[in-house]
Every structure is written in structure tokens, then in C-alpha cells.
N, C-alpha and C positions, 0 to 999 in steps of 0.2 A: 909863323903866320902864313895861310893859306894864298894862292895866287887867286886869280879873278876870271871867270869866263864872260865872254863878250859874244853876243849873239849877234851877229852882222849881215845887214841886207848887202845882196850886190848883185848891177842890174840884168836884165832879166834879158838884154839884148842889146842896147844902145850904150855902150861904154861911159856915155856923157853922163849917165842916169845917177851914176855914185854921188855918192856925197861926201862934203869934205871930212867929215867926221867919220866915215868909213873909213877913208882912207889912212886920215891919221891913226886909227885904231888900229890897222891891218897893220902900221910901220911900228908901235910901238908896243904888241905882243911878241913874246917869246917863240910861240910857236902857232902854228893857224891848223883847223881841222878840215880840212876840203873831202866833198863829195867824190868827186874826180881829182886827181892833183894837175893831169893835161890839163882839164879845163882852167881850174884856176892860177895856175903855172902863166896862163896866160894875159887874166887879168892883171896879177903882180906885174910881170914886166913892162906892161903899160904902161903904170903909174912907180914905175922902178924902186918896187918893193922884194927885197931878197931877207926873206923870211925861212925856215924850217918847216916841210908840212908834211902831215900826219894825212893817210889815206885812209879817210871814216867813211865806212860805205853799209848799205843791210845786211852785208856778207861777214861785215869785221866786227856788226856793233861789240856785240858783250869783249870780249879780250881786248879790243881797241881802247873801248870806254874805262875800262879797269886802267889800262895806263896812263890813261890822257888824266884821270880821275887822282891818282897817285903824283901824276908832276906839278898837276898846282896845288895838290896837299903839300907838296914841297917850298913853294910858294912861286911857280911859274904863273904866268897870266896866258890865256887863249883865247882865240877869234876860232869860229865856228863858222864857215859858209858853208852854201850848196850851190850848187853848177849857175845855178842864178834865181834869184829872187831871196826872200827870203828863207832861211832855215828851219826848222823845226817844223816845218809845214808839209801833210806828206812828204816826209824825210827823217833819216836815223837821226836827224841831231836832238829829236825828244827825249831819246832814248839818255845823252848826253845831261841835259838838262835832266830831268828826273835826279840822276847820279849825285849830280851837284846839289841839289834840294838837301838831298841824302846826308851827305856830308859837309852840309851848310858853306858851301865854298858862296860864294857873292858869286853873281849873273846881271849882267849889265845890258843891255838890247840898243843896237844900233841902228834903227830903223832904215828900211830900202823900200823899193818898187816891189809890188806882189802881182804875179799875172793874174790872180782871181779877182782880187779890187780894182785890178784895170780895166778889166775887159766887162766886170761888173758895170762901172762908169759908162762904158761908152756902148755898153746892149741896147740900150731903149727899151729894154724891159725892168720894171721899177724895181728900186735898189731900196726901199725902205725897209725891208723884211728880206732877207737870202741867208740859205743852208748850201754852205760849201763841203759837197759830197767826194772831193777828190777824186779817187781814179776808181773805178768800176776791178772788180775781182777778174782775174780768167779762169777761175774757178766757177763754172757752171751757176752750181748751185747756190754758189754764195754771190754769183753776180745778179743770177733773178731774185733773189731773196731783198738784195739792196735795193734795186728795181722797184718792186711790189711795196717794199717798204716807203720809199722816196716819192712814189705816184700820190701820195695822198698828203702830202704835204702841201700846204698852200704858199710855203714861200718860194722866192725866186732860187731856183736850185743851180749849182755853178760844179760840172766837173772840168777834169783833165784829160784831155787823151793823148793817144798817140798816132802818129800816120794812119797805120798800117792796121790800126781798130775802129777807125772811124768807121766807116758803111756801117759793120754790123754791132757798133754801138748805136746810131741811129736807129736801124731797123729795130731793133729792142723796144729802144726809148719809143717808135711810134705805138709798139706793139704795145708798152705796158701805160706809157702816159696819154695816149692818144695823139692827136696830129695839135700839139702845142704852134707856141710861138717859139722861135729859137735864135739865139746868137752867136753865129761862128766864129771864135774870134782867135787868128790863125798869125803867128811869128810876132806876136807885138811888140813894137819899139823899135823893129827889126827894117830892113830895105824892102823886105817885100811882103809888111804888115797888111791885112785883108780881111774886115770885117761883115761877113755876109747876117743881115737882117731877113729871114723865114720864117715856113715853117717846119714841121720836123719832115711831113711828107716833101717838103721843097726843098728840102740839104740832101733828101735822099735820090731827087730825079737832077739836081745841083752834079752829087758827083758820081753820078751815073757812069757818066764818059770821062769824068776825070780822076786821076791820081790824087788822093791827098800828099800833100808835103807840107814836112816842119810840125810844130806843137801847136796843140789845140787847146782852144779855155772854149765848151757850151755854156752859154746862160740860156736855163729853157724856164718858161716862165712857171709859175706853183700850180696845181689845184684849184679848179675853178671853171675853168675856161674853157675845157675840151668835151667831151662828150661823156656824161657821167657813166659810173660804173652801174647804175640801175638802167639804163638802158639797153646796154647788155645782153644776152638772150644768154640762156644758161648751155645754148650750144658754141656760144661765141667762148666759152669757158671752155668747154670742152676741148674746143679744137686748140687753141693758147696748152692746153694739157698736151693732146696728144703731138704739136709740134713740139714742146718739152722732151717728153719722152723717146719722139726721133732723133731727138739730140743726144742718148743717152742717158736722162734720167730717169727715178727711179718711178714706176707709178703712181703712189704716193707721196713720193715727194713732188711729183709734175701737178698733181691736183691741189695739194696745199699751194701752191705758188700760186696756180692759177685761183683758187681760192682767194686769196690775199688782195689779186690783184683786181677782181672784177666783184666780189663783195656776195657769191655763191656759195652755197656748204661745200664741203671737198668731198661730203660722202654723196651730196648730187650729181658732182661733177664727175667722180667716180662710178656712179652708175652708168652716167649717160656711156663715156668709153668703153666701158665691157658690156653694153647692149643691154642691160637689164633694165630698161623703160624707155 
């Protein structure tokens, strides 16, 4: 008989945020799959749990998951976290779960705090409709493509970032969504939690002078609200093109995007750059 995975939230910042049924879960698995094993090494001892952990990170999934996958075919039971919040959520433990579908092992969900429905809650930008975008590519190409993609959404869009992307995720986000509304919502649950209410042009003269620090949740509000893309002059495309292009991509591909995002042909947009009209 098969063991049992257990998907467990744990919290996001404030140690108090767990729940008793996480905890008892985490004491009564065989073995727990951590993100980080520092990080959660350190939650266990809190709540003086000495458990067996498996270091499951993007780097280990496929060989990881093959093993973790074989010991409760065995009939071991596992806890799955990540550094905090919820798991499977931007995070290898999908990769986990799928496995388990696979080989019909039973998955159990231990519900926690998630930083995107927190910081959802307390944006002031309406929560009845949101598209959780997670974390933006550092792949060029595939970050304006999500971009252009996501601007024409109407619902409340919610990513993740990091310190040290913030500005020129902003700067993007003005460039391709226009000057929205936006929610900065910066270490929550944490001692020096700090919710800034803007707009995207206002987070950008925000931290003009300042350093970001700690992790970021945006809620920027959907489609609708900012300046539409028909207003646009098909030189305002162009130019979206040709700063593209200074960045390194390809000219065609700088036109499709720009295309995408301001609602222009790409072979107009394309003329205008190599001067042919």
C-alpha cells in the first residue's frame, strides 16, 4: 500500500500564521520535502519538529521526484513545503504532485497563508475577478511577450518580484500597461510589512531615491482604466519597437511585441523604423 503526500502551507513571515494542523502534519510524516532545507530547518525547530528532509529545489526536480515518488510507493507519507507560503504555487512542488497523479498515490492539502491572496485583500484594488501572473521571465523576449499578453486583460493582475527587479519591472509595466493603479505590497506579516497604494508612474518616482528591500506581491489593477491602446499614434509603436531593439532584440521580433501591445500591424510598425513612410 502506497504512502500519502501532503501539501502544506507554512507561513509566509510571521511564525504565528501556522496552523495546528500543519503542524501536526509536519510531526507525523516520515519524511518532509523543503524548498530550501536552511530555510525550513528553521521553522521545525520552532515548533520542535525533527523530521528527515529531502532538498526539492528547480535544479533537483526530475531525479528528486523519481525518489521522493518510489518511497511512498513504498508506503512512506510526505509533507511538501516551500520557503513559505504555499507550495506548488510558482514552485517545483507541481512538478511533485503531477508525479503522484501519475502513480495514483493519494495528496492530501494542508492549507496556509499565500502572499498573492494577502496582499490581493488588502490592495484596494477590486479582488472580484484576478489573474495571478507570478514572476515575470528574465528572458527578454519572453518577459515582453507576457507583458503584451497580460495588458489586455481586464482582470486584477497580481505578480511577484524580487528586490533588485523592481524599477525595471515597473518601468515595463508603465510602458506596456500604461500609468495603472498599483499595489505595493512589500515583506507581509513580517516587522517591517509596507503597503504602498499608487500609481505605476508613482512607485517609479516612489523609488527613485530608494533601494527596494525584501519580497514584492504588485496588484496592478486590469484593462480598462488607463489610456487605450487606440489612442496610441503608430509612432508611439514604433518607438516601444525601436527601445526593443536597443535592448537587443530582434527587429521583428521588437515589432510583433510592439504590435501586440499597442493594437498596430507589425508590418506598419516595421516600416515606420527602416524609414519607408
Amino acid at each position: 500500500m502506497s504512502g500519502k503526500l501532503f501539501v502544506v502551507g507554512t507561513p509566509i513571515g510571521n511564525l504565528g500564521d501556522i496552523t495546528y494542523r500543519a503542524v501536526e502534519t509536519l510531526k507525523s510524516v516520515d519524511f518532509i520535502c523543503a524548498e530550501d532545507t536552511r530555510v525550513t530547518v528553521k521553522l521545525l525547530n520552532h515548533f520542535d519538529i525533527k523530521k528527515h528532509l529531502v532538498s526539492y529545489h528547480e535544479h533537483s526536480v526530475k531525479q528528486v521526484s523519481e525518489e521522493i515518488v518510489e518511497r511512498m510507493l513504498s508506503g512512506e507519507s510526505c509533507a511538501v513545503v516551500s520557503d513559505a507560503g504555499m507550495p506548488c504555487i510558482s514552485d517545483p512542488g507541481e512538478d511533485l504532485v503531477r508525479r503522484c497523479i501519475e502513480n495514483d498515490i493519494p495528496i492530501e492539502v494542508v492549507p496556509g497563508p499565500t502572499a498573492m491572496a494577502s496582499a490581493m485583500a488588502i490592495s484596494g484594488i477590486s479582488p472580484s475577478r484576478f489573474a495571478f501572473e507570478g514572476f515575470l521571465s528574465v528572458t527578454k523576449k519572453q518577459r515582453y511577450s507576457h507583458l503584451a499578453e497580460a495588458a489586455k486583460d481586464t482582470h486584477t493582475l497580481i505578480f511577484y518580484e524580487a528586490p533588485h527587479k523592481l524599477t525595471a519591472t515597473l518601468s515595463d509595466m508603465l510602458e506596456y500597461f500604461g500609468d495603472r493603479k498599483i499595489s505595493i505590497c512589500r515583506e507581509l506579516t513580517k516587522i517591517h510589512e509596507e503597503v504602498i497604494r499608487t500609481t505605476i508612474s508613482g512607485a517609479l518616482e516612489y523609488y527613485s531615491d530608494k533601494n527596494p528591500k525584501g519580497e514584492f506581491v504588485l496588484v496592478v489593477e486590469g484593462a480598462g482604466s488607463e489610456k487605450p491602446a487606440e489612442e496610441l499614434s503608430i509612432e508611439d509603436a514604433a518607438e516601444q519597437a525601436r527601445r526593443l531593439i536597443s535592448e537587443g532584440m530582434k527587429p521583428a521580433d521588437a515589432c510583433k511585441e510592439a504590435a501586440k501591445s499597442t493594437g498596430f500591424r507589425k508590418s506598419d510598425i516595421y516600416s515606420i523604423i527602416n524609414g519607408k513612410s
